[in-house]
PDB file of N, CA, C and O in Angstrom:
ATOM      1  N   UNK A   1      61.775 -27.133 -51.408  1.00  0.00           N
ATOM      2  CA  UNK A   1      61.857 -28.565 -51.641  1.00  0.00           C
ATOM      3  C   UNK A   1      60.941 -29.292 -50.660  1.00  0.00           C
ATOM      4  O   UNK A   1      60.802 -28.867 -49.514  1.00  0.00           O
ATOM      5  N   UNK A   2      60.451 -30.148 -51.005  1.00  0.00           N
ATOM      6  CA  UNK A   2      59.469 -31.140 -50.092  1.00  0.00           C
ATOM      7  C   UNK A   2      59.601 -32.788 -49.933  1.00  0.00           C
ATOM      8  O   UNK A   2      59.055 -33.482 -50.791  1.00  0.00           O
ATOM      9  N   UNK A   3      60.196 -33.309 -49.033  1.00  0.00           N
ATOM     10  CA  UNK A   3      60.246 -34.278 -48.838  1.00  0.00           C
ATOM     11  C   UNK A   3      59.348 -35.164 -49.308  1.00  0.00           C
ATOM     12  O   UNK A   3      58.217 -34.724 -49.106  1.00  0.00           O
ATOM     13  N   UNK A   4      59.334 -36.404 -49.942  1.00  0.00           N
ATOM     14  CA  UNK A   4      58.220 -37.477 -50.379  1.00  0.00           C
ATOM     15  C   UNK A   4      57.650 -37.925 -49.581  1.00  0.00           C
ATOM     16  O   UNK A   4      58.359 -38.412 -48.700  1.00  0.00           O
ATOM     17  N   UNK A   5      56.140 -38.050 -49.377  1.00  0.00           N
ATOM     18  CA  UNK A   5      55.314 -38.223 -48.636  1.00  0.00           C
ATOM     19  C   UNK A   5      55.257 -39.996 -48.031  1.00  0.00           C
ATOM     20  O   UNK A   5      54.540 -40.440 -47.135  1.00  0.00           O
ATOM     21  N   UNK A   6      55.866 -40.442 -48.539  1.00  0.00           N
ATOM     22  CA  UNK A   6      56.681 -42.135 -48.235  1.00  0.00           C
ATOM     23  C   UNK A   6      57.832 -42.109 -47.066  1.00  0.00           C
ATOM     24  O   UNK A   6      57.949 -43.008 -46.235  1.00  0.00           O
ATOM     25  N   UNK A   7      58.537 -41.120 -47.118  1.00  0.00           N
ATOM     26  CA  UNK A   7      59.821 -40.790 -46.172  1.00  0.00           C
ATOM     27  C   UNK A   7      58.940 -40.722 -44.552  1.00  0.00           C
ATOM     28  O   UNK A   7      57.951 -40.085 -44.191  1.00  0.00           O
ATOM     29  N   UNK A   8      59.682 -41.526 -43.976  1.00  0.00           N
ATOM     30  CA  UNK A   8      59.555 -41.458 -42.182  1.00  0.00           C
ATOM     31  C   UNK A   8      60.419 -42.386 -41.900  1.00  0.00           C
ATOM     32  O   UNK A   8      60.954 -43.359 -42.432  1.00  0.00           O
ATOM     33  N   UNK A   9      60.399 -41.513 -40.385  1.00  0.00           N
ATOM     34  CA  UNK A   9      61.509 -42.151 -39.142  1.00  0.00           C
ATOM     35  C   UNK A   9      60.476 -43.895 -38.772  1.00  0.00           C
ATOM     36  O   UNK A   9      59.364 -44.110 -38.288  1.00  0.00           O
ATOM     37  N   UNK A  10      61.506 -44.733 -39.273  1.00  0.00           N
ATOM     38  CA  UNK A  10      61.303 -46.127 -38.516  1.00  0.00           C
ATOM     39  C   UNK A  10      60.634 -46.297 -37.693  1.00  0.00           C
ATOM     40  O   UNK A  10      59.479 -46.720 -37.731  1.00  0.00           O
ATOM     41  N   UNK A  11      61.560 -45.844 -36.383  1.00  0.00           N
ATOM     42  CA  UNK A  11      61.074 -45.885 -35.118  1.00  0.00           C
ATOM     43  C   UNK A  11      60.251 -45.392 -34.779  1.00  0.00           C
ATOM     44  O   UNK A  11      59.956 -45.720 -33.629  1.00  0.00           O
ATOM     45  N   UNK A  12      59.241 -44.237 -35.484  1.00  0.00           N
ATOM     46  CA  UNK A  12      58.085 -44.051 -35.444  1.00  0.00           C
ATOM     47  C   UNK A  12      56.993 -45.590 -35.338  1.00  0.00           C
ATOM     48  O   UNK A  12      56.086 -45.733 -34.517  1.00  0.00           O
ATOM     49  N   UNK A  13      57.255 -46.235 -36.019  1.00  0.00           N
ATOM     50  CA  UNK A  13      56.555 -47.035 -36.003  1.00  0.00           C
ATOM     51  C   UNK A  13      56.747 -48.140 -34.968  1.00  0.00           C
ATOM     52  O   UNK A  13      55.805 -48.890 -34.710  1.00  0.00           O
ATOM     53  N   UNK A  14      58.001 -48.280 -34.327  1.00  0.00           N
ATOM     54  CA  UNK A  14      58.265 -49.194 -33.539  1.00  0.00           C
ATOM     55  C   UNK A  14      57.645 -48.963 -31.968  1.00  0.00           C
ATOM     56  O   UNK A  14      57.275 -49.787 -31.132  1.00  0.00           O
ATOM     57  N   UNK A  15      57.705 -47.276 -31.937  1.00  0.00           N
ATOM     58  CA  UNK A  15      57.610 -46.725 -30.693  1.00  0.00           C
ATOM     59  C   UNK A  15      55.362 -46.475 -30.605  1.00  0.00           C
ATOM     60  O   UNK A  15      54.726 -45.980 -29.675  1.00  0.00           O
ATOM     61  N   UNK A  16      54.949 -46.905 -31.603  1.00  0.00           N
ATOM     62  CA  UNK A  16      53.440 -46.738 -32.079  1.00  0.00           C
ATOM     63  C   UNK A  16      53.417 -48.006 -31.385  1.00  0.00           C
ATOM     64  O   UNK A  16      53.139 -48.181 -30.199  1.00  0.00           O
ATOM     65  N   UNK A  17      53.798 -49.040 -32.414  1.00  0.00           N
ATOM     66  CA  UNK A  17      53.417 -50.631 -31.834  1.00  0.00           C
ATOM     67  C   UNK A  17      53.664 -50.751 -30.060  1.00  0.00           C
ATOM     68  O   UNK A  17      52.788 -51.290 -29.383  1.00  0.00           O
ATOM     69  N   UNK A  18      54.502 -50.385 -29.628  1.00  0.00           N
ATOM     70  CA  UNK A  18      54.705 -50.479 -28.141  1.00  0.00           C
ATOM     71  C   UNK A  18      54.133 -49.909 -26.847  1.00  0.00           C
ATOM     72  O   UNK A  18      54.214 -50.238 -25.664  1.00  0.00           O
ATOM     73  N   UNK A  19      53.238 -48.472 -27.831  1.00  0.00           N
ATOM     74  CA  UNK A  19      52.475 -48.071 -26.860  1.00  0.00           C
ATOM     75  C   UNK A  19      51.517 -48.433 -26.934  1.00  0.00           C
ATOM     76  O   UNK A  19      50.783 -48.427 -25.946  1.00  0.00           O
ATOM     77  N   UNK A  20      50.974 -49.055 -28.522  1.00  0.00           N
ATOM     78  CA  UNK A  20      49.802 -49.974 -28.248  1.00  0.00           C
ATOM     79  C   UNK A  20      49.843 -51.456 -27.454  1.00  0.00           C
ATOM     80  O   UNK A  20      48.816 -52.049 -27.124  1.00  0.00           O
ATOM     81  N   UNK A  21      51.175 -51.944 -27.209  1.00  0.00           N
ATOM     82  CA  UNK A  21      51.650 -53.220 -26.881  1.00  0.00           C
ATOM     83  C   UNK A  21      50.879 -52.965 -25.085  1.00  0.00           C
ATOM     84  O   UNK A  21      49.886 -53.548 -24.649  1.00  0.00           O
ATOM     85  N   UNK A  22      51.575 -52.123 -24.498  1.00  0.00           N
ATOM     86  CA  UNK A  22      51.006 -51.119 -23.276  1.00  0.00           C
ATOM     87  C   UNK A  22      50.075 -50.751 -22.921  1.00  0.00           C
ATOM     88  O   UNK A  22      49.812 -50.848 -21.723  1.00  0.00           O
ATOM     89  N   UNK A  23      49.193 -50.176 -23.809  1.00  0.00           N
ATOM     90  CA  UNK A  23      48.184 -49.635 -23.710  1.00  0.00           C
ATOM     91  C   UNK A  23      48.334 -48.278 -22.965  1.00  0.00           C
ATOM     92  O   UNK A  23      47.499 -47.794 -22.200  1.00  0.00           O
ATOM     93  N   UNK A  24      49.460 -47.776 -23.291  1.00  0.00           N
ATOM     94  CA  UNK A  24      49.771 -46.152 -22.309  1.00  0.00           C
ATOM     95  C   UNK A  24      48.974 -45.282 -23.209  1.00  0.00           C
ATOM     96  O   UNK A  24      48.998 -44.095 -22.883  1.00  0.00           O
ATOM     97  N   UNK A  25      48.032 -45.675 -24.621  1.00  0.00           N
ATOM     98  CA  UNK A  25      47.330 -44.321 -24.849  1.00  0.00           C
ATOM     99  C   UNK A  25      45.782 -44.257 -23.214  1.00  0.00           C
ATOM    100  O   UNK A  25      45.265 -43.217 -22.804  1.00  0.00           O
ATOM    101  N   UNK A  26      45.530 -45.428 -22.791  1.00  0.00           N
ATOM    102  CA  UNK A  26      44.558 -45.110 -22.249  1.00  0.00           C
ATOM    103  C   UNK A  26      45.081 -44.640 -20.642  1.00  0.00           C
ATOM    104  O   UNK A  26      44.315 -44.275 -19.751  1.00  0.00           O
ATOM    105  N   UNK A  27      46.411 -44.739 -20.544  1.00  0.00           N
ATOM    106  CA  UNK A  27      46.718 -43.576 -19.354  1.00  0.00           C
ATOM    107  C   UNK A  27      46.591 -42.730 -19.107  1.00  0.00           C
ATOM    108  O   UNK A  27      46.305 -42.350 -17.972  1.00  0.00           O
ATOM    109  N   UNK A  28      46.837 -41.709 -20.582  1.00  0.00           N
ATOM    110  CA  UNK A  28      47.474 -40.251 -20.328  1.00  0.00           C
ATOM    111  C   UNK A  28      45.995 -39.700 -21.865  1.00  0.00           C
ATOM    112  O   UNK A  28      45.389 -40.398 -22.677  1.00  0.00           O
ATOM    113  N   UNK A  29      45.978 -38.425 -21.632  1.00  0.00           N
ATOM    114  CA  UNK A  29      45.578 -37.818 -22.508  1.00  0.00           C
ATOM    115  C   UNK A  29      45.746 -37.813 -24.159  1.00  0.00           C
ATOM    116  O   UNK A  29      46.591 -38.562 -24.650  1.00  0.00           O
ATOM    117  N   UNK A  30      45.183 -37.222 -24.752  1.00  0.00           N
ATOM    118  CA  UNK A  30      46.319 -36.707 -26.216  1.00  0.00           C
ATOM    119  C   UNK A  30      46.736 -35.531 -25.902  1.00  0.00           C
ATOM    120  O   UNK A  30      47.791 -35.367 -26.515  1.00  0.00           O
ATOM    121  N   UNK A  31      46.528 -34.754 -25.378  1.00  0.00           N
ATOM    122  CA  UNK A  31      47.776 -34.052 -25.369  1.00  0.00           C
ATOM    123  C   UNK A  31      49.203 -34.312 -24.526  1.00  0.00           C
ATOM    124  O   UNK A  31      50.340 -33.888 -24.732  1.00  0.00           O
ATOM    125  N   UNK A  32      48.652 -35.200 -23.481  1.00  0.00           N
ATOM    126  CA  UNK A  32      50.091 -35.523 -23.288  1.00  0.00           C
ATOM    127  C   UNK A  32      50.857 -36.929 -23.696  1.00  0.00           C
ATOM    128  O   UNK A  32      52.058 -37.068 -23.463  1.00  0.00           O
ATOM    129  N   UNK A  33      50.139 -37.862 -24.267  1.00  0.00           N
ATOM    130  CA  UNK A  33      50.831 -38.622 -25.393  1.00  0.00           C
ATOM    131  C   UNK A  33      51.094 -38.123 -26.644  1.00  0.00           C
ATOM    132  O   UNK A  33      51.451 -38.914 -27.517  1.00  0.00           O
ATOM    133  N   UNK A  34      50.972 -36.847 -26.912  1.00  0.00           N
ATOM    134  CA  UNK A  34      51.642 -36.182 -28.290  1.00  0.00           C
ATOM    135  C   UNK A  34      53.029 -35.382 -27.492  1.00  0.00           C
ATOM    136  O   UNK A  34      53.904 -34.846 -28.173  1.00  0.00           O
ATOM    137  N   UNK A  35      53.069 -35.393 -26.130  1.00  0.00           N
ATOM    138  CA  UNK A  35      54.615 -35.106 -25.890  1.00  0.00           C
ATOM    139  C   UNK A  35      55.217 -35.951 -25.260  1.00  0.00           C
ATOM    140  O   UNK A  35      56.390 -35.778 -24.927  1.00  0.00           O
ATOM    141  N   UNK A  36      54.421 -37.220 -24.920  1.00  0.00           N
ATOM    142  CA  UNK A  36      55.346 -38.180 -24.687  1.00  0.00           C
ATOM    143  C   UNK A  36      55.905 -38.899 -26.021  1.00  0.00           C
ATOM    144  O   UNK A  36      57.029 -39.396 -25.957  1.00  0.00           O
ATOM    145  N   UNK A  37      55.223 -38.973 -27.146  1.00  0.00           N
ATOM    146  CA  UNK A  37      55.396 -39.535 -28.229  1.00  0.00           C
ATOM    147  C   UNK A  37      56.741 -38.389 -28.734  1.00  0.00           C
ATOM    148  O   UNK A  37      57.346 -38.723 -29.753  1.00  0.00           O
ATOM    149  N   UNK A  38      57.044 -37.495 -28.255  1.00  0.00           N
ATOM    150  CA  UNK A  38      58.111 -36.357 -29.057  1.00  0.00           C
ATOM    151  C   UNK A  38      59.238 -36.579 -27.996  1.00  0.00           C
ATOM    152  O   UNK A  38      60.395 -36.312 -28.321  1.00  0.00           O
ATOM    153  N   UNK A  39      58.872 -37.206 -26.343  1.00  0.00           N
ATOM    154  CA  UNK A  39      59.853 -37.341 -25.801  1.00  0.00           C
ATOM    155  C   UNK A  39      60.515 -38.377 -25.926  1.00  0.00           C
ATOM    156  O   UNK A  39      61.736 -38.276 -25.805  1.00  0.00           O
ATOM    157  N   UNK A  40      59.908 -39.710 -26.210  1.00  0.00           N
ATOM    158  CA  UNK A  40      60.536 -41.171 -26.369  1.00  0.00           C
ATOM    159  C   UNK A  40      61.292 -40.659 -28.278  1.00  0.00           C
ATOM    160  O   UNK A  40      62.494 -40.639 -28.541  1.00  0.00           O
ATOM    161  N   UNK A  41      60.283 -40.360 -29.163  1.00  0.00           N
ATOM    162  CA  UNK A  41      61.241 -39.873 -30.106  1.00  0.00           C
ATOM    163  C   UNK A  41      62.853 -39.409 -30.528  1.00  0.00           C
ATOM    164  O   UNK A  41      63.826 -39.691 -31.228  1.00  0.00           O
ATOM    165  N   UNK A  42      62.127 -38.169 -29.192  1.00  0.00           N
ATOM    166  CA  UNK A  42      64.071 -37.407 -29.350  1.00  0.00           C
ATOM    167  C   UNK A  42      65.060 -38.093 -28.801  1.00  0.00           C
ATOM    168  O   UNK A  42      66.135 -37.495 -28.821  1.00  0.00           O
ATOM    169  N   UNK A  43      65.067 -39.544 -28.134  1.00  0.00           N
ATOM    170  CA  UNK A  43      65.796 -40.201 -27.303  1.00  0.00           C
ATOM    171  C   UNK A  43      66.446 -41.252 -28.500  1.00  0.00           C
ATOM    172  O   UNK A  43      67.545 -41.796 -28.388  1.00  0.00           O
ATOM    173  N   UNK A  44      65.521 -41.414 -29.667  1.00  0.00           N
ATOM    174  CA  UNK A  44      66.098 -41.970 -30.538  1.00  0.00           C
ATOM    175  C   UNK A  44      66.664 -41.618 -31.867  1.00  0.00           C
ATOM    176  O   UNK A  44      65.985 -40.928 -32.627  1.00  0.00           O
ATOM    177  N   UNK A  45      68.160 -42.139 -32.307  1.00  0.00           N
ATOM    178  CA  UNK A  45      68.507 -41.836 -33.240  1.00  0.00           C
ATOM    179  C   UNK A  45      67.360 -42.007 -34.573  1.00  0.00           C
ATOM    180  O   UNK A  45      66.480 -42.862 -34.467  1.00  0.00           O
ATOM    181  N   UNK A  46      67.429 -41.265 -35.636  1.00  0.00           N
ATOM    182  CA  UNK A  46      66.595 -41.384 -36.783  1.00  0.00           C
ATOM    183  C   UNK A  46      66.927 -42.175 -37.467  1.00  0.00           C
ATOM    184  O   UNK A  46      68.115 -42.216 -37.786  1.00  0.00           O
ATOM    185  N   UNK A  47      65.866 -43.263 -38.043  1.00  0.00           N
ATOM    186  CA  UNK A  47      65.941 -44.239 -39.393  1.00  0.00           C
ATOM    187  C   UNK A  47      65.278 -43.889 -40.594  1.00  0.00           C
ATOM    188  O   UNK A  47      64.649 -44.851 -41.036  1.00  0.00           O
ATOM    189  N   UNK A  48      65.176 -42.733 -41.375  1.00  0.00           N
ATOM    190  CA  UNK A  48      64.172 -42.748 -42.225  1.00  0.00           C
ATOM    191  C   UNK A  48      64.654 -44.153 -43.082  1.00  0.00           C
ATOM    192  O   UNK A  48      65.663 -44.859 -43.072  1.00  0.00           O
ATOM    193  N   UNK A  49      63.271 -44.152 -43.874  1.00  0.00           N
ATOM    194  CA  UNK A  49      62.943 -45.606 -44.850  1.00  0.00           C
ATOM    195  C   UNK A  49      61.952 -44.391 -45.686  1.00  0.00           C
ATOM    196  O   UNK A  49      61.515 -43.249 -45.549  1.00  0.00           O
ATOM    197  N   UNK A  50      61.968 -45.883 -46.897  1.00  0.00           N
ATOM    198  CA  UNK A  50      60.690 -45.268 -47.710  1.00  0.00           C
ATOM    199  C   UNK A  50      59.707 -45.801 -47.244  1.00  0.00           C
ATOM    200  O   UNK A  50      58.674 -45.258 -46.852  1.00  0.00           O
ATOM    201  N   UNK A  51      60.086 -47.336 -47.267  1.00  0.00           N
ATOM    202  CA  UNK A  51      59.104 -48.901 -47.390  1.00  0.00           C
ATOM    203  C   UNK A  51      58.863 -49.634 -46.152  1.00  0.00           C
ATOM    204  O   UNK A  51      59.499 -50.688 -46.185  1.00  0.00           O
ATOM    205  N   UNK A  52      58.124 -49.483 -44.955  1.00  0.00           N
ATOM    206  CA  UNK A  52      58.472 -50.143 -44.129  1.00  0.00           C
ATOM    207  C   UNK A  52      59.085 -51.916 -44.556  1.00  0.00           C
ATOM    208  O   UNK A  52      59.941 -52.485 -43.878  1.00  0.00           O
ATOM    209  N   UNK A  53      58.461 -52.499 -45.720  1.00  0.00           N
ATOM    210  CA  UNK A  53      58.635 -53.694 -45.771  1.00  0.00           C
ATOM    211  C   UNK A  53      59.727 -53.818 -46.056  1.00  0.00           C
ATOM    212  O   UNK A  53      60.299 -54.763 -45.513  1.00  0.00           O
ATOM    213  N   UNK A  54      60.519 -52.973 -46.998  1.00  0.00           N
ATOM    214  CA  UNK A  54      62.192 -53.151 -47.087  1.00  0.00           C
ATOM    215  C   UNK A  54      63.007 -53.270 -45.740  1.00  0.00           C
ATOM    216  O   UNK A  54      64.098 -53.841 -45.726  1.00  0.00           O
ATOM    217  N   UNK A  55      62.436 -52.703 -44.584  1.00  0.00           N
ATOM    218  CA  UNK A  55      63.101 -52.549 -43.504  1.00  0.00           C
ATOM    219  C   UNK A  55      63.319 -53.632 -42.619  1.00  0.00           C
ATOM    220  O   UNK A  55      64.288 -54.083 -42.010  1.00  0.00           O
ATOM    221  N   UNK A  56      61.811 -53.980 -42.767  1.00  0.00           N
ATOM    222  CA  UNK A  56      61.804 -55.418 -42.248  1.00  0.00           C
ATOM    223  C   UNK A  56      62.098 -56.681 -42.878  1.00  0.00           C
ATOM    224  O   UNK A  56      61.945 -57.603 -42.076  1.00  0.00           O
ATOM    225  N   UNK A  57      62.388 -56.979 -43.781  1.00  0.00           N
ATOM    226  CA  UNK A  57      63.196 -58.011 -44.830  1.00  0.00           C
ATOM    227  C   UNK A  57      64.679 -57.785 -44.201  1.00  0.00           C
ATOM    228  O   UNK A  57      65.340 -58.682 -43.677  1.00  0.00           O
ATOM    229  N   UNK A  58      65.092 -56.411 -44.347  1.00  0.00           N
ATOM    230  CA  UNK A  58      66.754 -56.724 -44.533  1.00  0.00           C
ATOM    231  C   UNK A  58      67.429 -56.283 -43.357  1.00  0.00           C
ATOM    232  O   UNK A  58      68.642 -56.223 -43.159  1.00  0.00           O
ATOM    233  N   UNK A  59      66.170 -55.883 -42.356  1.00  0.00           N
ATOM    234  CA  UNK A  59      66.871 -55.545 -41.272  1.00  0.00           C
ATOM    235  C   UNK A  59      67.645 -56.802 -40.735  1.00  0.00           C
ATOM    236  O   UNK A  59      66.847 -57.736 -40.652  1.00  0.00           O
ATOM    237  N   UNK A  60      68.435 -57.029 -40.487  1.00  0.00           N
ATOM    238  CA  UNK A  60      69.394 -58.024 -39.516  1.00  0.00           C
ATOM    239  C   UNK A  60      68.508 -58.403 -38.249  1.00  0.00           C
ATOM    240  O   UNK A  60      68.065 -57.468 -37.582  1.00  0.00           O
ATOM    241  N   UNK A  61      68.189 -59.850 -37.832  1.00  0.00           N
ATOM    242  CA  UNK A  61      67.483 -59.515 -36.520  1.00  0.00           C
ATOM    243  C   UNK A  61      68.290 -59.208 -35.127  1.00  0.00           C
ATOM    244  O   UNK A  61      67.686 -59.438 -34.079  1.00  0.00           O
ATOM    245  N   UNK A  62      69.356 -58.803 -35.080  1.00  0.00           N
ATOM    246  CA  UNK A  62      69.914 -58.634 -34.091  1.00  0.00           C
ATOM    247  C   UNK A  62      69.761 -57.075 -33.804  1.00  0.00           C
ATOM    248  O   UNK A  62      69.677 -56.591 -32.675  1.00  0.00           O
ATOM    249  N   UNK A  63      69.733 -56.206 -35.268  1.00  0.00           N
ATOM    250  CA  UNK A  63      69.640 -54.954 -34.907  1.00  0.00           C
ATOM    251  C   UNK A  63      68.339 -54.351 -34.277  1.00  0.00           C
ATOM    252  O   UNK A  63      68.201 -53.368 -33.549  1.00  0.00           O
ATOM    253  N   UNK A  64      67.081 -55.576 -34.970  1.00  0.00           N
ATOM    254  CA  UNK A  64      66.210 -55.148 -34.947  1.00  0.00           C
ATOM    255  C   UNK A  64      65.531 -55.373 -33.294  1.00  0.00           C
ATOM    256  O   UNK A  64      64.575 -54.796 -32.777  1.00  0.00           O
ATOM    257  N   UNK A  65      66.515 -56.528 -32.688  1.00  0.00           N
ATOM    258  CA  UNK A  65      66.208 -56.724 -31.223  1.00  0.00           C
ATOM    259  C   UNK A  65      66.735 -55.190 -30.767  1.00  0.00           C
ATOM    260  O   UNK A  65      65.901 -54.470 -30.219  1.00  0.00           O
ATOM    261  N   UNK A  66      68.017 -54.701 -30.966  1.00  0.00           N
ATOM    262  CA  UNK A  66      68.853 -53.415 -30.369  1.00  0.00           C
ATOM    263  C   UNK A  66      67.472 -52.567 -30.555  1.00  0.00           C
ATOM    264  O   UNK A  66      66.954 -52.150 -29.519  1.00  0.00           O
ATOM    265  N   UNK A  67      66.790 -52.258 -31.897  1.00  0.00           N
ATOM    266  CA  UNK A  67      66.409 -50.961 -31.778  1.00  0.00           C
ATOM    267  C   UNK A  67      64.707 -51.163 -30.809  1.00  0.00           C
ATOM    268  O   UNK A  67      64.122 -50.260 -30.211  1.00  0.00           O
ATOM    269  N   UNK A  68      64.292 -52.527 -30.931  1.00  0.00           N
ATOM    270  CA  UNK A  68      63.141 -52.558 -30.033  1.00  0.00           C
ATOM    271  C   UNK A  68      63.840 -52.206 -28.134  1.00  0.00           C
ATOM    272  O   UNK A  68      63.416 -51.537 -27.192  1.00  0.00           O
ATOM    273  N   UNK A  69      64.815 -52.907 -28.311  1.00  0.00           N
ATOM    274  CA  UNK A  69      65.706 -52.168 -26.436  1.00  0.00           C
ATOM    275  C   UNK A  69      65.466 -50.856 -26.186  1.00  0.00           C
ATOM    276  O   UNK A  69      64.878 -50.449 -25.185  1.00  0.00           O
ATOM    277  N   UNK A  70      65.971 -50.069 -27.204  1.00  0.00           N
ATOM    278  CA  UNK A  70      66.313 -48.883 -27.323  1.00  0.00           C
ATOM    279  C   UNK A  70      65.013 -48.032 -26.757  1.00  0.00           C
ATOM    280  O   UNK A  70      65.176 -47.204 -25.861  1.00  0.00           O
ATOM    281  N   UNK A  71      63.498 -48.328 -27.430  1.00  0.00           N
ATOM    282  CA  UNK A  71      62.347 -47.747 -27.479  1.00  0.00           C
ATOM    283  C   UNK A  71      61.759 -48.647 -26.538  1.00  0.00           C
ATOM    284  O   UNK A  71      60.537 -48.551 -26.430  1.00  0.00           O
ATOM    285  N   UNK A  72      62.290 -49.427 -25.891  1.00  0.00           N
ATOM    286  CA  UNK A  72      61.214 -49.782 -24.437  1.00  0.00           C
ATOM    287  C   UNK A  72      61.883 -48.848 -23.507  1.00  0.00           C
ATOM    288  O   UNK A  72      61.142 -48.345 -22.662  1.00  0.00           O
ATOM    289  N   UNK A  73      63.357 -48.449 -23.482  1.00  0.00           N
ATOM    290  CA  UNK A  73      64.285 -47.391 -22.399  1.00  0.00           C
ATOM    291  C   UNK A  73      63.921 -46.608 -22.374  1.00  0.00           C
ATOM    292  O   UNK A  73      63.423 -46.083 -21.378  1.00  0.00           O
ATOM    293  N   UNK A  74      64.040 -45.896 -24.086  1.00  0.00           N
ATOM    294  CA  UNK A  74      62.913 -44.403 -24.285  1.00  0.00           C
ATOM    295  C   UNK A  74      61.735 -44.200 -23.683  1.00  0.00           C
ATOM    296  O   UNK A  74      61.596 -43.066 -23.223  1.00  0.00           O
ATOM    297  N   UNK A  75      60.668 -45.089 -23.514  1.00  0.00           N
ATOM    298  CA  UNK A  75      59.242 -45.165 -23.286  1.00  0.00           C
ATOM    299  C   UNK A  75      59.305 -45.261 -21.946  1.00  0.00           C
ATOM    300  O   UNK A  75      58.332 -44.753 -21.388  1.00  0.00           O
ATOM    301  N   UNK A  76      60.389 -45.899 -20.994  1.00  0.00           N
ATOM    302  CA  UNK A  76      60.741 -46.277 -19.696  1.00  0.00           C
ATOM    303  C   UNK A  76      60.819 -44.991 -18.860  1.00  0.00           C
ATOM    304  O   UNK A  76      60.216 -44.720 -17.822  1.00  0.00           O
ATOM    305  N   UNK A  77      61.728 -44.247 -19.576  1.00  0.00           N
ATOM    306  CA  UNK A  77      61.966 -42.897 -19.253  1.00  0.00           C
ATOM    307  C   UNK A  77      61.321 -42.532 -19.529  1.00  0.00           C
ATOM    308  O   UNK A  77      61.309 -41.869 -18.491  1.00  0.00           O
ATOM    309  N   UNK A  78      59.970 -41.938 -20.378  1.00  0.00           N
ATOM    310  CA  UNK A  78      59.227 -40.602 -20.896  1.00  0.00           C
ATOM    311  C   UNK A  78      58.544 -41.055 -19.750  1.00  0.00           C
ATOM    312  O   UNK A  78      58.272 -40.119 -18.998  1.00  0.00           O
ATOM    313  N   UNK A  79      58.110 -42.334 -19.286  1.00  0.00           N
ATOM    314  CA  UNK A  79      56.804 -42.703 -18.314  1.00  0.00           C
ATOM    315  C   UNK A  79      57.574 -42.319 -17.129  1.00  0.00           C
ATOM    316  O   UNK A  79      56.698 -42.333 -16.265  1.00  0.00           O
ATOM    317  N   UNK A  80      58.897 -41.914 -16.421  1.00  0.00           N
ATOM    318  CA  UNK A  80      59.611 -41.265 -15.419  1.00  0.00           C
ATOM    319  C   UNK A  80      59.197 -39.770 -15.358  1.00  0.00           C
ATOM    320  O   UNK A  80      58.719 -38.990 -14.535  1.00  0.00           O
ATOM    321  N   UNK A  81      59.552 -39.767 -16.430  1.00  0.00           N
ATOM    322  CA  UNK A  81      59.405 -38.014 -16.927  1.00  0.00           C
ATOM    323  C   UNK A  81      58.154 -37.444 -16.224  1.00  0.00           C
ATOM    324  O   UNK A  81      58.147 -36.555 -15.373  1.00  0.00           O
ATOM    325  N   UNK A  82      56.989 -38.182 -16.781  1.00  0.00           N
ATOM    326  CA  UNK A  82      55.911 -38.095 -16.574  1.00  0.00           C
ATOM    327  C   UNK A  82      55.159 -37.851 -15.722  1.00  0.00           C
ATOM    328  O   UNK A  82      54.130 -37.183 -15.612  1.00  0.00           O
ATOM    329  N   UNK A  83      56.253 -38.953 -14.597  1.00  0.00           N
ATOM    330  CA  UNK A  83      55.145 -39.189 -13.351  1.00  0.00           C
ATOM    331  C   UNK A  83      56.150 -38.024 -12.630  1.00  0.00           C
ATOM    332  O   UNK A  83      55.728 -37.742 -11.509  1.00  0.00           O
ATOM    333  N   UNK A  84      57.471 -37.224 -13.037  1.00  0.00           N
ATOM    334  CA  UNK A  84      57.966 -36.621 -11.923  1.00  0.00           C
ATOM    335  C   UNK A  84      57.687 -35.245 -12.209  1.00  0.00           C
ATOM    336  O   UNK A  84      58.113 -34.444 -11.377  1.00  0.00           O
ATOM    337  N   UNK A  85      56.906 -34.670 -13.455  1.00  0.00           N
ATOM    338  CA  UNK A  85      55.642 -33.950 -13.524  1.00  0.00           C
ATOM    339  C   UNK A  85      54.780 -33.701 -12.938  1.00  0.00           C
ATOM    340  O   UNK A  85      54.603 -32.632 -12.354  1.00  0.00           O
ATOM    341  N   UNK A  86      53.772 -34.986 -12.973  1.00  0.00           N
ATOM    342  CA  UNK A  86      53.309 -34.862 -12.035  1.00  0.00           C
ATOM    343  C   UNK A  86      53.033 -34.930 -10.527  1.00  0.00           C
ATOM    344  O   UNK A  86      51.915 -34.715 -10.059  1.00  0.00           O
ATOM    345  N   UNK A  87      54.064 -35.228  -9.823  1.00  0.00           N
ATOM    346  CA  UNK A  87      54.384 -34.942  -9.051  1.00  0.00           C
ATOM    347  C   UNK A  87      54.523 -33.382  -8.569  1.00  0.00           C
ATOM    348  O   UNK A  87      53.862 -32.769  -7.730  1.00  0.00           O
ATOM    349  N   UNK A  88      55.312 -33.072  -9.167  1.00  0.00           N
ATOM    350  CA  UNK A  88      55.942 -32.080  -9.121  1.00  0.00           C
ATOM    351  C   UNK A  88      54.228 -30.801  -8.987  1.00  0.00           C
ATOM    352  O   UNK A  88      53.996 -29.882  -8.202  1.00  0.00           O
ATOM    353  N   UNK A  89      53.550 -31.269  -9.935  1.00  0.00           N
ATOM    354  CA  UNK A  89      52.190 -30.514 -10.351  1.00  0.00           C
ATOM    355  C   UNK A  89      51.142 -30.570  -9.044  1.00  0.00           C
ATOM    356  O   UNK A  89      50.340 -29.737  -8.624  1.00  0.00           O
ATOM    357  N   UNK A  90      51.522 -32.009  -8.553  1.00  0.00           N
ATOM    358  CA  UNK A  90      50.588 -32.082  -7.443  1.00  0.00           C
ATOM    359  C   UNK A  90      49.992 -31.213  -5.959  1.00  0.00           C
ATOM    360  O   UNK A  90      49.104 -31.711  -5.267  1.00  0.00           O
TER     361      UNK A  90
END
């Protein structure tokens, strides 16, 4: 069976906009913004959608403040993570 190529996690997209909001792709590498992007991920529960635009119409804006909280904490922490890596590497 194969999932429809429309299906994704929400917060994929929320946690995209914020690191562009940041600009943390020009911190770190791609390879290590493809595991910071899997670490702020796993911190969040999953929303699949089909439509992003359905999501944003009927999302409630109160939830939609909760789930932007949620993915600045996530992103708060992966950038902890990160630096106690490297540290640690130093």
């Amino acid at each position: 069976m194969r999932l429809h190529d429309d299906i994704h996690n929400y917060y994929e997209k929320i946690v995209i906009e914020e690191i562009i909001k940041r600009q943390l792709e020009k911190s770190y590498n791609e390879d290590v913004m493809a595991d910071f992007c899997c670490t702020v991920l796993n911190q969040l529960p999953a929303r699949y959608i089909r439509y992003d635009v359905d999501m944003e119409f009927y999302l409630p804006q109160v939830e939609r403040i909760h789930m932007q909280e949620r993915v600045n904490t996530a992103i708060d922490v992966a950038i902890s993570q990160i630096a106690k890596k490297k540290n640690l590497d130093d």
